[in-house]
py3Dmol code that shows the C-alpha trace and the ligand (Angstrom):
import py3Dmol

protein = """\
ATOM      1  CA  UNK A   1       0.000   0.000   0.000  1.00  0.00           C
ATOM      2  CA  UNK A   2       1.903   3.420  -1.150  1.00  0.00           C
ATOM      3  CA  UNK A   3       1.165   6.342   1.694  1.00  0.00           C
ATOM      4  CA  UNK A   4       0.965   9.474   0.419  1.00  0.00           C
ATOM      5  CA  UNK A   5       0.834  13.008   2.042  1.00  0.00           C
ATOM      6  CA  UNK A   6       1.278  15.350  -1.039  1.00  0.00           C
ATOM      7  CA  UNK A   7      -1.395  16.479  -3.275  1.00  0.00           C
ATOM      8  CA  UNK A   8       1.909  16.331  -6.190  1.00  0.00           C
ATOM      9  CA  UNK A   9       2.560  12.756  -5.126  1.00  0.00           C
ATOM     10  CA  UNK A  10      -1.213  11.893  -5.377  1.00  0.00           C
ATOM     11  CA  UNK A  11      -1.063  13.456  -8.844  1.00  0.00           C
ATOM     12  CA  UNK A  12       1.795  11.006  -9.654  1.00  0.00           C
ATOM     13  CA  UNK A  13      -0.120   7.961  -7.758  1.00  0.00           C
ATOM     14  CA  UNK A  14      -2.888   8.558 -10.376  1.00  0.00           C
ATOM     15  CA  UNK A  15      -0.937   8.792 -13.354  1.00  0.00           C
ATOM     16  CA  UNK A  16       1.106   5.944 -12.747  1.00  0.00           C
ATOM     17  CA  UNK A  17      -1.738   3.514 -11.436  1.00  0.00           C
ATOM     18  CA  UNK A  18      -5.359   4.875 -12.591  1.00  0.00           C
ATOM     19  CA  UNK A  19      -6.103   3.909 -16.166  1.00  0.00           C
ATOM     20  CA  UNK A  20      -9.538   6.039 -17.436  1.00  0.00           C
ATOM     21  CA  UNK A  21     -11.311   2.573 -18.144  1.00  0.00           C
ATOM     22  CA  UNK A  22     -10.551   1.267 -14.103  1.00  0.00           C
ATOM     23  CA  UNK A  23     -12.827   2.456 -11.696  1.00  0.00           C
ATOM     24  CA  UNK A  24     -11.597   4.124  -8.590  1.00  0.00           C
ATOM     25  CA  UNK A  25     -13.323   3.999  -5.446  1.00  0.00           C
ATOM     26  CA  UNK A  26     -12.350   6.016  -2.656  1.00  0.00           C
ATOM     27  CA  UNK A  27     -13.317   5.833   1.410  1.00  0.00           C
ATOM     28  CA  UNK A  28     -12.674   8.933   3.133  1.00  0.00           C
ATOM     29  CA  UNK A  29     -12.031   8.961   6.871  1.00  0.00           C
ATOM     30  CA  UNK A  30     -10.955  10.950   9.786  1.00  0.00           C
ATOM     31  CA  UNK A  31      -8.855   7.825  10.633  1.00  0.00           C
ATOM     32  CA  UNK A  32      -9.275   6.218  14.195  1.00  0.00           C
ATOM     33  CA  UNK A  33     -10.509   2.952  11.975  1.00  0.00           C
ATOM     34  CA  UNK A  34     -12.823   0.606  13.529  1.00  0.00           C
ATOM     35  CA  UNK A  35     -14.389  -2.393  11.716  1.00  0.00           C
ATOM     36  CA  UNK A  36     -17.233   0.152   9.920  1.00  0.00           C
ATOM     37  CA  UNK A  37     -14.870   1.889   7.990  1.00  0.00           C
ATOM     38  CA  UNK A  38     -12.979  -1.173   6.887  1.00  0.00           C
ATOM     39  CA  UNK A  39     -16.628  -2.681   5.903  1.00  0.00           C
ATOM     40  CA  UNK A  40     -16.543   0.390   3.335  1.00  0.00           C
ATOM     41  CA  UNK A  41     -12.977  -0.540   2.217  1.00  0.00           C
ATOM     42  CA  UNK A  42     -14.315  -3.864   1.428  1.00  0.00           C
ATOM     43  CA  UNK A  43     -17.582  -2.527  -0.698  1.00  0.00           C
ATOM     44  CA  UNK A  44     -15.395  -0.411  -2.239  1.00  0.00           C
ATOM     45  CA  UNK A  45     -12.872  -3.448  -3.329  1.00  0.00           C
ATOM     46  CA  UNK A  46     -16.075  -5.361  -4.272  1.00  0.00           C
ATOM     47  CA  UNK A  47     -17.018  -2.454  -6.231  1.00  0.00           C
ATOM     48  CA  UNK A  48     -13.611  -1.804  -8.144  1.00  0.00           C
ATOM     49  CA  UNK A  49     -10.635  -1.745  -9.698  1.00  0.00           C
ATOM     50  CA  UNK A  50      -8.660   0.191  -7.022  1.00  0.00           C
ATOM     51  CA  UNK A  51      -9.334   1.743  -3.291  1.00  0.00           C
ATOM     52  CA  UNK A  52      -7.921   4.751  -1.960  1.00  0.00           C
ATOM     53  CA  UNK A  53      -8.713   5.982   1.483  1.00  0.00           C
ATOM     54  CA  UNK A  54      -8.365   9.478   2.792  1.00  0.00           C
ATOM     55  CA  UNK A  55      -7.168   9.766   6.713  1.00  0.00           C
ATOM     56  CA  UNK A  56      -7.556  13.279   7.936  1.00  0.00           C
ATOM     57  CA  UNK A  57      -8.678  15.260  11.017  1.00  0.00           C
ATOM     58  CA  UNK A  58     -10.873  17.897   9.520  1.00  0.00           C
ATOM     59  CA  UNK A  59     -10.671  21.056  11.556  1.00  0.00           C
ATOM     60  CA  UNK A  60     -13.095  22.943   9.793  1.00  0.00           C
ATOM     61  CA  UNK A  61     -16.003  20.448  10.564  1.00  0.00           C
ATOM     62  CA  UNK A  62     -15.682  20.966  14.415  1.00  0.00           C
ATOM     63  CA  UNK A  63     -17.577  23.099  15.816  1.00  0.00           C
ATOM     64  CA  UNK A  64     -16.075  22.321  19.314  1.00  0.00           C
ATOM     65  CA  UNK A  65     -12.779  22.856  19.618  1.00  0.00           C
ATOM     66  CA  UNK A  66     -12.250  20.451  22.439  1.00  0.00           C
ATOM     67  CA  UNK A  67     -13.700  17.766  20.160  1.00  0.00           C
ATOM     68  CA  UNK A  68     -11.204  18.215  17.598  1.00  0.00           C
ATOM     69  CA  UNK A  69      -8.444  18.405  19.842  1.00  0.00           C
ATOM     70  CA  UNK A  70      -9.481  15.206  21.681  1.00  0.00           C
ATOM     71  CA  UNK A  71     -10.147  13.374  18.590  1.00  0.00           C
ATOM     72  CA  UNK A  72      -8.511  10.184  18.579  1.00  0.00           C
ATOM     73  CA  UNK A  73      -5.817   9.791  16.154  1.00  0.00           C
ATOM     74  CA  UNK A  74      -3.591   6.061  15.614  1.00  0.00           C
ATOM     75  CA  UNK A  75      -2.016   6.716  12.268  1.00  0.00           C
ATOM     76  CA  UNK A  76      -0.068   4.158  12.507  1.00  0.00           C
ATOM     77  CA  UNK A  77      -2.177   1.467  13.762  1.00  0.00           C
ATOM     78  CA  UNK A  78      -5.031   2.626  11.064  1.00  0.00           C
ATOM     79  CA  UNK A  79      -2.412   2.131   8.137  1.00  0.00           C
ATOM     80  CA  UNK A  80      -1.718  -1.063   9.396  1.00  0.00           C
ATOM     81  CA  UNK A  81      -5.492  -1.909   9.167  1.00  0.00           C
ATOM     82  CA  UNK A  82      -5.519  -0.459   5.747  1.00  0.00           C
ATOM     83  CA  UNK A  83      -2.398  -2.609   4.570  1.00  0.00           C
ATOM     84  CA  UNK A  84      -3.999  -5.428   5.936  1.00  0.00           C
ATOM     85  CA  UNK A  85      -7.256  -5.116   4.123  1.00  0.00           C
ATOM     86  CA  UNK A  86      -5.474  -4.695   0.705  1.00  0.00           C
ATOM     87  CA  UNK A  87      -6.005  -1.164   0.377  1.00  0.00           C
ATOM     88  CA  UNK A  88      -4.169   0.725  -2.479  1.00  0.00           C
ATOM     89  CA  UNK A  89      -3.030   3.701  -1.325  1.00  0.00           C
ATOM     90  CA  UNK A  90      -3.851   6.158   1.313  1.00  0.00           C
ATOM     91  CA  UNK A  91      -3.631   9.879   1.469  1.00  0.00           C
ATOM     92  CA  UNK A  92      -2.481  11.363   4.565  1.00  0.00           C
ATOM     93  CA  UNK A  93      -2.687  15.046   4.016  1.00  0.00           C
ATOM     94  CA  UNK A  94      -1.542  17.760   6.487  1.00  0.00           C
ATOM     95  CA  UNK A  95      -3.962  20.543   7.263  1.00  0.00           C
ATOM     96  CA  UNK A  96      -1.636  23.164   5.311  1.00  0.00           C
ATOM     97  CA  UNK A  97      -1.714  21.053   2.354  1.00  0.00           C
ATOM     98  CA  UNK A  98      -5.517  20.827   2.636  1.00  0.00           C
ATOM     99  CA  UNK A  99      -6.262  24.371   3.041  1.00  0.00           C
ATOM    100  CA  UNK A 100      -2.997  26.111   2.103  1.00  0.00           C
ATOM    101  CA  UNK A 101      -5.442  29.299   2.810  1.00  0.00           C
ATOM    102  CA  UNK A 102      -8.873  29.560   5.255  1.00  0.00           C
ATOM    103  CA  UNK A 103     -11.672  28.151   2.957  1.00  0.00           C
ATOM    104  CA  UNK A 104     -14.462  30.234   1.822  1.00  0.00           C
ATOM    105  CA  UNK A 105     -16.855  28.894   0.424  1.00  0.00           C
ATOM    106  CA  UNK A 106     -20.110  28.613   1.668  1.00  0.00           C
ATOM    107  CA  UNK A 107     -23.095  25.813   0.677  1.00  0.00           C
ATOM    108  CA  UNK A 108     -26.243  26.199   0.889  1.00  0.00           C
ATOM    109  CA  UNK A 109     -28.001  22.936   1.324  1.00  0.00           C
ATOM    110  CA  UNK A 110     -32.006  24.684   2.514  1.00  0.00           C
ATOM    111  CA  UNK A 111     -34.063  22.434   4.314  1.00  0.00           C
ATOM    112  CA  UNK A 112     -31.702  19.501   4.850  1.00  0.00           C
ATOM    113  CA  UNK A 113     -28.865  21.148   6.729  1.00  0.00           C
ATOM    114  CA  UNK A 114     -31.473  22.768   9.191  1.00  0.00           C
ATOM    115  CA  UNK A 115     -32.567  19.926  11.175  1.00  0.00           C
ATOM    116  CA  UNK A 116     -30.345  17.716  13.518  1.00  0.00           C
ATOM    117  CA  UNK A 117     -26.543  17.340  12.908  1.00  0.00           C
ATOM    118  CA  UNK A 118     -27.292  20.869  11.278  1.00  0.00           C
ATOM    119  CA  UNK A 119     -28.903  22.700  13.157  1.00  0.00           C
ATOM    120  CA  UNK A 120     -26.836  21.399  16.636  1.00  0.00           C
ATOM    121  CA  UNK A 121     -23.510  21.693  14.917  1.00  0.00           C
ATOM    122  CA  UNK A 122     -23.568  25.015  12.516  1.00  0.00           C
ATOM    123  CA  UNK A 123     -20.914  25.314  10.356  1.00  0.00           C
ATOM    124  CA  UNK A 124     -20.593  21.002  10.179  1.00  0.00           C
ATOM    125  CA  UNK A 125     -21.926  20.094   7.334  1.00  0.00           C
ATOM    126  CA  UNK A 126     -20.266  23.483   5.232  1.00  0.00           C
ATOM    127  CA  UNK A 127     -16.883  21.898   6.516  1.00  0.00           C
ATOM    128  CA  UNK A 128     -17.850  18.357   5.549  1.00  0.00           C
ATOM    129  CA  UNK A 129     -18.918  19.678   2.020  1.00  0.00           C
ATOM    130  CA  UNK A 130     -15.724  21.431   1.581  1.00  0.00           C
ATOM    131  CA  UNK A 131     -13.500  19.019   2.640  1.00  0.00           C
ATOM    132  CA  UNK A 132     -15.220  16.272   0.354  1.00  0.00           C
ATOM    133  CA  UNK A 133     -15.231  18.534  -2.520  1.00  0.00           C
ATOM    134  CA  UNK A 134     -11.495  18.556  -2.124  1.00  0.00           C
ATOM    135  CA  UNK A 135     -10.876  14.937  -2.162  1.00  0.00           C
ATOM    136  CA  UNK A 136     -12.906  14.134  -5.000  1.00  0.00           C
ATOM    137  CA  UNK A 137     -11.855  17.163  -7.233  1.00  0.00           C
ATOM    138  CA  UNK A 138      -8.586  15.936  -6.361  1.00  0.00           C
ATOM    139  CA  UNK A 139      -8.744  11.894  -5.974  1.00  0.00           C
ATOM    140  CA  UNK A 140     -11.689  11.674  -8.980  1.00  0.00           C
ATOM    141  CA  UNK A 141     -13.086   8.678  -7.996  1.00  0.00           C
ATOM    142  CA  UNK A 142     -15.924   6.947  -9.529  1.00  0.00           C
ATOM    143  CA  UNK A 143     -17.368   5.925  -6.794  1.00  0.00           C
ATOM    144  CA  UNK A 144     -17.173   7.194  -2.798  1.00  0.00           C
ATOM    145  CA  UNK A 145     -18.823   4.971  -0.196  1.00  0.00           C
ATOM    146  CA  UNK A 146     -20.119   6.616   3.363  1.00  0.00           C
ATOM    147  CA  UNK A 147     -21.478   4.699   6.439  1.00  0.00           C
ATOM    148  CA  UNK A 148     -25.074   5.601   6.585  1.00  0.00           C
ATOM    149  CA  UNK A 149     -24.623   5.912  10.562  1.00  0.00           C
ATOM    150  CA  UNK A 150     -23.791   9.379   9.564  1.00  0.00           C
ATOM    151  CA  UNK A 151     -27.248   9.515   7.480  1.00  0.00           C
ATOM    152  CA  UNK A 152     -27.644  13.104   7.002  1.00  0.00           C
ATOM    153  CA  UNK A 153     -24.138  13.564   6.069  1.00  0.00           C
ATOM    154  CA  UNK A 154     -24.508  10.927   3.379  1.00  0.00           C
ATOM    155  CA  UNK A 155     -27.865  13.205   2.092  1.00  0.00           C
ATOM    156  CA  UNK A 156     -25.209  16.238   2.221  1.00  0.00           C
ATOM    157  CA  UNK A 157     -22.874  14.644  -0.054  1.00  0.00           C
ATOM    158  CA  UNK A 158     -25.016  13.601  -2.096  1.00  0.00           C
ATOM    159  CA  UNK A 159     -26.916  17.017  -2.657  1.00  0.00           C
ATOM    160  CA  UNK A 160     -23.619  18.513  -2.771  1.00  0.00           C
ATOM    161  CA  UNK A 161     -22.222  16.337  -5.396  1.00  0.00           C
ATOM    162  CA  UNK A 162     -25.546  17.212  -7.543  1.00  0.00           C
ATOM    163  CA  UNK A 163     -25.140  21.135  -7.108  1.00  0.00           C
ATOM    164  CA  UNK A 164     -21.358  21.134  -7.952  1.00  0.00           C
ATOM    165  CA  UNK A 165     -22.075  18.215 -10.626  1.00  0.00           C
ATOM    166  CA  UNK A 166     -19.301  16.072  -9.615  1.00  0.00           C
ATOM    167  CA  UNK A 167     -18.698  12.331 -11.854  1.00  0.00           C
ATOM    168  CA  UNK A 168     -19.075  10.770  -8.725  1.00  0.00           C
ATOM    169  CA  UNK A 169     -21.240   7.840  -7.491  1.00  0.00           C
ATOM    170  CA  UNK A 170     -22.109   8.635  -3.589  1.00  0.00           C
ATOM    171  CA  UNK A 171     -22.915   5.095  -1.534  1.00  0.00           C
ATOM    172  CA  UNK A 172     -24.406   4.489   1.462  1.00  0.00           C
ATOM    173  CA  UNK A 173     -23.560   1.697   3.847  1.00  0.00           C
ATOM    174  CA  UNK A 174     -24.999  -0.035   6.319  1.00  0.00           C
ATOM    175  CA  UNK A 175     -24.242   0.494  10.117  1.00  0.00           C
ATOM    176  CA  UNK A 176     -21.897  -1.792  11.462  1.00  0.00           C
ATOM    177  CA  UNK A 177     -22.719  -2.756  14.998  1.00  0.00           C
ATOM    178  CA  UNK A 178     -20.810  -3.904  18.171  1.00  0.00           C
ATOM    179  CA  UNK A 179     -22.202  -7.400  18.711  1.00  0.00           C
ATOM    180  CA  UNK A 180     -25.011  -5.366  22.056  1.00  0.00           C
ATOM    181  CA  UNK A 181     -25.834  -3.173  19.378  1.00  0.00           C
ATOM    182  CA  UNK A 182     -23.780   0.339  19.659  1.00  0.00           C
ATOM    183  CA  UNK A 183     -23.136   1.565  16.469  1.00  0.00           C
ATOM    184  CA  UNK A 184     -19.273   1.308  15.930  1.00  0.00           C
ATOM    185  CA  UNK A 185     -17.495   5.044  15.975  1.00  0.00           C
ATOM    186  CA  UNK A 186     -14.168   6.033  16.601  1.00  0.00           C
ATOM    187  CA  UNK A 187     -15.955   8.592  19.401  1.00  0.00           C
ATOM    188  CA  UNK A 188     -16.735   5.033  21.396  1.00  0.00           C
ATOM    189  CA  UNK A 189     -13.022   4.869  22.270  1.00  0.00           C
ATOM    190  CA  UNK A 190     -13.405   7.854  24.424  1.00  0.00           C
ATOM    191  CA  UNK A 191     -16.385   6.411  26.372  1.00  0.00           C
ATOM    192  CA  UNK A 192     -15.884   5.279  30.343  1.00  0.00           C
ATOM    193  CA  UNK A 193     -16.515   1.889  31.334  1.00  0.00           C
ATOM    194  CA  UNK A 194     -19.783   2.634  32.477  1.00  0.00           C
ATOM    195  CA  UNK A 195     -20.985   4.466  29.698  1.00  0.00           C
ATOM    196  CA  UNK A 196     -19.922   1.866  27.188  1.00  0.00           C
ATOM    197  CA  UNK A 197     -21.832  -0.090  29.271  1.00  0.00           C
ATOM    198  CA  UNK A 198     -24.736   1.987  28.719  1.00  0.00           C
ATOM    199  CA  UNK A 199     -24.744   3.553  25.170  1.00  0.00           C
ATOM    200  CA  UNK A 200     -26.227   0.224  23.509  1.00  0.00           C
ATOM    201  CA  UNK A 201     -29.778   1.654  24.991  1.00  0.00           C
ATOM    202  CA  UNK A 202     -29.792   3.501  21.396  1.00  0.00           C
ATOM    203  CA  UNK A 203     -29.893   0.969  19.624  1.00  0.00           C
ATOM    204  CA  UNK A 204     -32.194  -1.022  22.184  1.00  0.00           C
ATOM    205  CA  UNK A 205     -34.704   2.307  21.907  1.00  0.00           C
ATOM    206  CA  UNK A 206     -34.346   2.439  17.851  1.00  0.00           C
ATOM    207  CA  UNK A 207     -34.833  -1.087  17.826  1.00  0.00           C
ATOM    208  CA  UNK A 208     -38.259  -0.772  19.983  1.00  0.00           C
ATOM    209  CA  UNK A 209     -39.424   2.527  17.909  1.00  0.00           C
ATOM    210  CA  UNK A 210     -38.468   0.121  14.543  1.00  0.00           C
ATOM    211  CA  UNK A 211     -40.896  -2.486  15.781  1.00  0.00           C
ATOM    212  CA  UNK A 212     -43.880  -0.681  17.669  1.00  0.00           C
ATOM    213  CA  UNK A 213     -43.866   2.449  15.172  1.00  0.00           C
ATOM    214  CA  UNK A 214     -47.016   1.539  13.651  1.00  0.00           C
ATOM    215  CA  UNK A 215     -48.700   1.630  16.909  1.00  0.00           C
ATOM    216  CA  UNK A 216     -47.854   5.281  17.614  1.00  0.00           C
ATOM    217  CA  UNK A 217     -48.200   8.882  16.017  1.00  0.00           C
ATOM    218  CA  UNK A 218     -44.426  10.214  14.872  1.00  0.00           C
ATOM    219  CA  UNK A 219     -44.816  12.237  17.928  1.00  0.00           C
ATOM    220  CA  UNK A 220     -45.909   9.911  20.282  1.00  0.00           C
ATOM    221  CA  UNK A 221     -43.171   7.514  19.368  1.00  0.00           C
ATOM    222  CA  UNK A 222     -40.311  10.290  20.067  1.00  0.00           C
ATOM    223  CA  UNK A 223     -41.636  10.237  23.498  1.00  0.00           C
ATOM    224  CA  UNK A 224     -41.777   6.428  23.567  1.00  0.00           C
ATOM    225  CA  UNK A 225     -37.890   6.794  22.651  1.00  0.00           C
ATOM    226  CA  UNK A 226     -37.289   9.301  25.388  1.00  0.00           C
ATOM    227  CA  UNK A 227     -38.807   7.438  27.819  1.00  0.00           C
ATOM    228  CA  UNK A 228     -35.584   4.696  27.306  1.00  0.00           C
ATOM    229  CA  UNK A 229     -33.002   7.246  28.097  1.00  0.00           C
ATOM    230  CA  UNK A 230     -34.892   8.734  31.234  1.00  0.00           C
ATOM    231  CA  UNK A 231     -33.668   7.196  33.781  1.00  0.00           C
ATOM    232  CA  UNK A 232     -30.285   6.632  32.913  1.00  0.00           C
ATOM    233  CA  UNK A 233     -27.970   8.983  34.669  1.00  0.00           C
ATOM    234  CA  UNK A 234     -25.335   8.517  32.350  1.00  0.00           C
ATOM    235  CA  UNK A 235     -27.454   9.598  29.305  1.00  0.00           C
ATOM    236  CA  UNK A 236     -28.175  13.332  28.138  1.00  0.00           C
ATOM    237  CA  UNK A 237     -30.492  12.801  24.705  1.00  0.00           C
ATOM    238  CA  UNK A 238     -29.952  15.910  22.243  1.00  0.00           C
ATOM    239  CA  UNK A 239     -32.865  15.323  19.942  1.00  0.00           C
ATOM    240  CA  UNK A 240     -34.861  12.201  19.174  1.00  0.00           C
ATOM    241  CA  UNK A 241     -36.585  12.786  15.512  1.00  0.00           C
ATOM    242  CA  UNK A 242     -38.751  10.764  13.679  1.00  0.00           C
ATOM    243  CA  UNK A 243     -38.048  11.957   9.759  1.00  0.00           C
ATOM    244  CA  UNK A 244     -38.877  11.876   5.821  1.00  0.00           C
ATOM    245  CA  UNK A 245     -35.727   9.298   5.257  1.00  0.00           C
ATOM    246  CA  UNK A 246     -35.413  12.182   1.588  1.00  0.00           C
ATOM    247  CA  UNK A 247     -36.285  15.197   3.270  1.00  0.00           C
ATOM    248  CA  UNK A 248     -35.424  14.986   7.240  1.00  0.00           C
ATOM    249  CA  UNK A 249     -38.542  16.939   7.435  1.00  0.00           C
ATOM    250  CA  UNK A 250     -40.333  16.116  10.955  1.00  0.00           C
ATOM    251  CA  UNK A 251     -42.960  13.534   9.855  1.00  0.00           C
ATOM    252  CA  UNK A 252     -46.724  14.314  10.999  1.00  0.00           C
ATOM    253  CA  UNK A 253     -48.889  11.791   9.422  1.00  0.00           C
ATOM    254  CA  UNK A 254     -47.002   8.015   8.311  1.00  0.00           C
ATOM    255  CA  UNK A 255     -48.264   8.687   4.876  1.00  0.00           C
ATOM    256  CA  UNK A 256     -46.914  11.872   4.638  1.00  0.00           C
ATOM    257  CA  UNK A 257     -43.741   9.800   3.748  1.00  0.00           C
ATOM    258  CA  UNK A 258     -42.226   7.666   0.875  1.00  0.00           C
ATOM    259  CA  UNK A 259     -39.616   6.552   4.183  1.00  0.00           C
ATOM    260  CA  UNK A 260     -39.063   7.036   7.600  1.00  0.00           C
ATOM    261  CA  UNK A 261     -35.948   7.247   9.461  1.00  0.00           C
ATOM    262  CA  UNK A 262     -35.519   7.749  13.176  1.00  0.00           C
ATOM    263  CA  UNK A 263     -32.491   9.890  14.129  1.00  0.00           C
ATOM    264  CA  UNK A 264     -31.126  10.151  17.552  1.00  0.00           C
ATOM    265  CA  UNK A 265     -27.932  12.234  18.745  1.00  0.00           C
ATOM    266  CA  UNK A 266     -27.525  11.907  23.129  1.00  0.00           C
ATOM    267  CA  UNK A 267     -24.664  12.315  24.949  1.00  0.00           C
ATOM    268  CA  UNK A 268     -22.756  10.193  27.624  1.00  0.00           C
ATOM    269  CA  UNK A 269     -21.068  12.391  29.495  1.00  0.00           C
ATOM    270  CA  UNK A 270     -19.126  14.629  27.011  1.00  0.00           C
ATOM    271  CA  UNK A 271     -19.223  11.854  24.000  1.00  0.00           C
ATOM    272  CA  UNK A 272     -22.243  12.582  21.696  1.00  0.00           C
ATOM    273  CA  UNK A 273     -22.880  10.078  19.718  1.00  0.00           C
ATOM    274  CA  UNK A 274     -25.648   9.862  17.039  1.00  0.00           C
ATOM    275  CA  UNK A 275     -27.225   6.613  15.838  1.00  0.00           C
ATOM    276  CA  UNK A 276     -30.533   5.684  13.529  1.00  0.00           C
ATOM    277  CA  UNK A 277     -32.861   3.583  11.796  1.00  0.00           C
ATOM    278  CA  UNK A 278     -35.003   3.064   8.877  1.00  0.00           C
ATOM    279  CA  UNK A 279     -38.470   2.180   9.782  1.00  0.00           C
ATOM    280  CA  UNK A 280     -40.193   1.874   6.678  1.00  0.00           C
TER     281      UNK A 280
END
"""
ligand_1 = """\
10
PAF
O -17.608 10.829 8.256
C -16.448 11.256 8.432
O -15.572 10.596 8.977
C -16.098 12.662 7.943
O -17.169 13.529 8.132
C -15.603 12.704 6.495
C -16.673 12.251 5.520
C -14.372 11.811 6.347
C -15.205 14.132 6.108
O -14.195 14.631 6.932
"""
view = py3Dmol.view(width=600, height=400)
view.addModel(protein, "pdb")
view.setStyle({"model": 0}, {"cartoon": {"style": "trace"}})
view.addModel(ligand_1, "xyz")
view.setStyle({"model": 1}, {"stick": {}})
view.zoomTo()
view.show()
C-alpha cells in the first residue's frame, strides 16, 4: 500500500496507477478505523478496480474545539489496518496542504442542513462539504462509499455532489454494529466503562421505535424513545426525531412519507454520539 501526504505525489499515484477505463473507489475517513470503515474498504474493493482511502482530522467540521483536539488519532495502527485489508493507497494530508489558505466557500443545502446534525452543529456540514469537494476534485473517484450511521451527512454529499455536478457515485452503507448493538465510531473509544456499558440503549430504543412504530403517532413515538433514556444517569439525549428518510422533514402523518428514518444524537457524558434507523 503506497502512503501518500502530497497532493503532487497523489497526482503522480494517479498517473502511474489509474487507467480512465478502471474504476476508482475512494473511502474517506478521519482515521481512528474501527471495523465500519474497513466494511466500506471492502464494498469499495467489491465495487472496483482500485481503493484509496483518505485519513484526515478535519478542523473545519468541528464546531467544538475540544472535540477536535481530543479526537482520537492512531495513524499508525489505522495504516496497518488499511495494509492489511489490501487497500491501495492512502492519502495522509496535512492541514496546510488541505487548506494552504482559510476556505471560503459557503453551501447552501435549505431544508436539509437545518434539522439535527445541522442545526446542533452550525458550520458542520459546510466543513464536511468542503473538505469532500477537495478529495474528490482531487482523488476523482468513480465511486465514494459513506457509512449511513452518519445519514444526514450521506444526504449532504449527495446534494452537494448534484449542485457542484461532480462524476461521482455517492454510496451508502450499512451500520456496522458492536455485537449489544452500539453503532461502531471512533468517538466510542473515548467512552468510560460505564458508559460503554450503557450507550447500547440507542440501539435497544431504535430497535423498539423500529418495531412498535405503527402503533404510535411520529410524535408519540419520540416520546416512547425518550422514555428509554430517562432514567439513565449517564445519558443526556440531544434530539430524538422521527423523519422523511429524503427530506429529514419532521414527519406528521405516516403517509406523509415515501420513508421514515428515526435519528437520535444523546450524549454520555461529554461523547455525543448519534445513531438511527429506517423504519419503513
Ligand atoms: O464521516 C467522516 O468521517 C467525515 O465527516 C468525512 C466524511 C471523512 C469528512 O471529513
Amino acid at each position: 500500500m503506497t502512503i501518500i501526504n502530497k497532493i503532487s505525489e497523489l497526482e503522480i499515484w494517479l498517473r502511474v496507477n489509474h487507467r480512465d477505463h478502471e474504476s476508482l473507489g475512494f473511502v474517506p475517513t478521519m482515521g481512528a478505523l474501527h471495523r465500519g470503515h474497513l466494511s466500506l474498504v471492502r464494498y469499495s474493493q467489491a465495487d472496483n478496480h482500485r481503493t484509496v482511502c483518505s485519513i484526515f482530522v478535519n478542523p473545519i467540521q468541528f464546531n467544538r474545539a475540544e472535540d477536535l483536539a481530543k479526537y482520537p488519532r492512531m495513524p499508525e495502527e489505522d495504516i496497518r489496518m488499511l495494509e492489511r485489508e489490501g487497500c491501495d493507497m492512502v492519502f495522509l494530508p496535512s492541514v496546510e496542504e488541505m487548506y494552504p489558505e482559510k476556505p471560503r466557500q459557503v453551501y447552501r443545502f435549505g431544508p436539509l442542513e437545518e434539522v439535527m446534525e445541522g442545526a446542533f452543529r452550525p458550520g458542520h456540514f459546510n466543513g464536511v462539504a468542503i473538505v469532500v469537494n477537495r478529495f474528490f476534485r482531487m482523488i476523482r473517484p468513480d465511486k465514494a462509499y459513506f457509512g449511513l450511521k452518519d445519514y444526514q451527512q450521506y444526504l449532504i454529499i449527495k446534494e452537494m455532489v448534484r449542485q457542484d455536478q461532480l462524476p461521482v457515485e455517492v454510496i451508502g452503507c450499512p451500520i456496522v454494529r458492536e455485537s449489544d448493538g452500539l453503532a461502531m465510531s471512533s468517538r466510542n473509544l473515548r467512552l468510560s466503562e460505564k458508559q460503554r456499558a450503557t450507550a447500547p440503549v440507542i440501539f435497544r430504543a431504535l430497535s423498539a421505535a423500529r418495531d412498535q412504530y405503527r402503533s404510535h403517532t411520529p410524535e408519540s413515538l419520540e416520546n416512547y424513545i425518550l422514555r428509554f433514556f430517562a432514567d439513565i444517569p449517564e445519558c443526556r439525549p440531544e434530539y430524538v426525531s422521527v423523519a422523511n428518510a429524503d427530506t429529514l422533514q419532521p414527519v406528521k402523518h405516516w403517509s406523509d412519507a415515501r420513508s421514515a428514518v428515526v435519528c437520535v444524537a444523546a450524549y454520555f457524558g461529554e461523547i455525543r454520539l448519534i445513531d438511527n434507523i429506517l423504519l419503513y
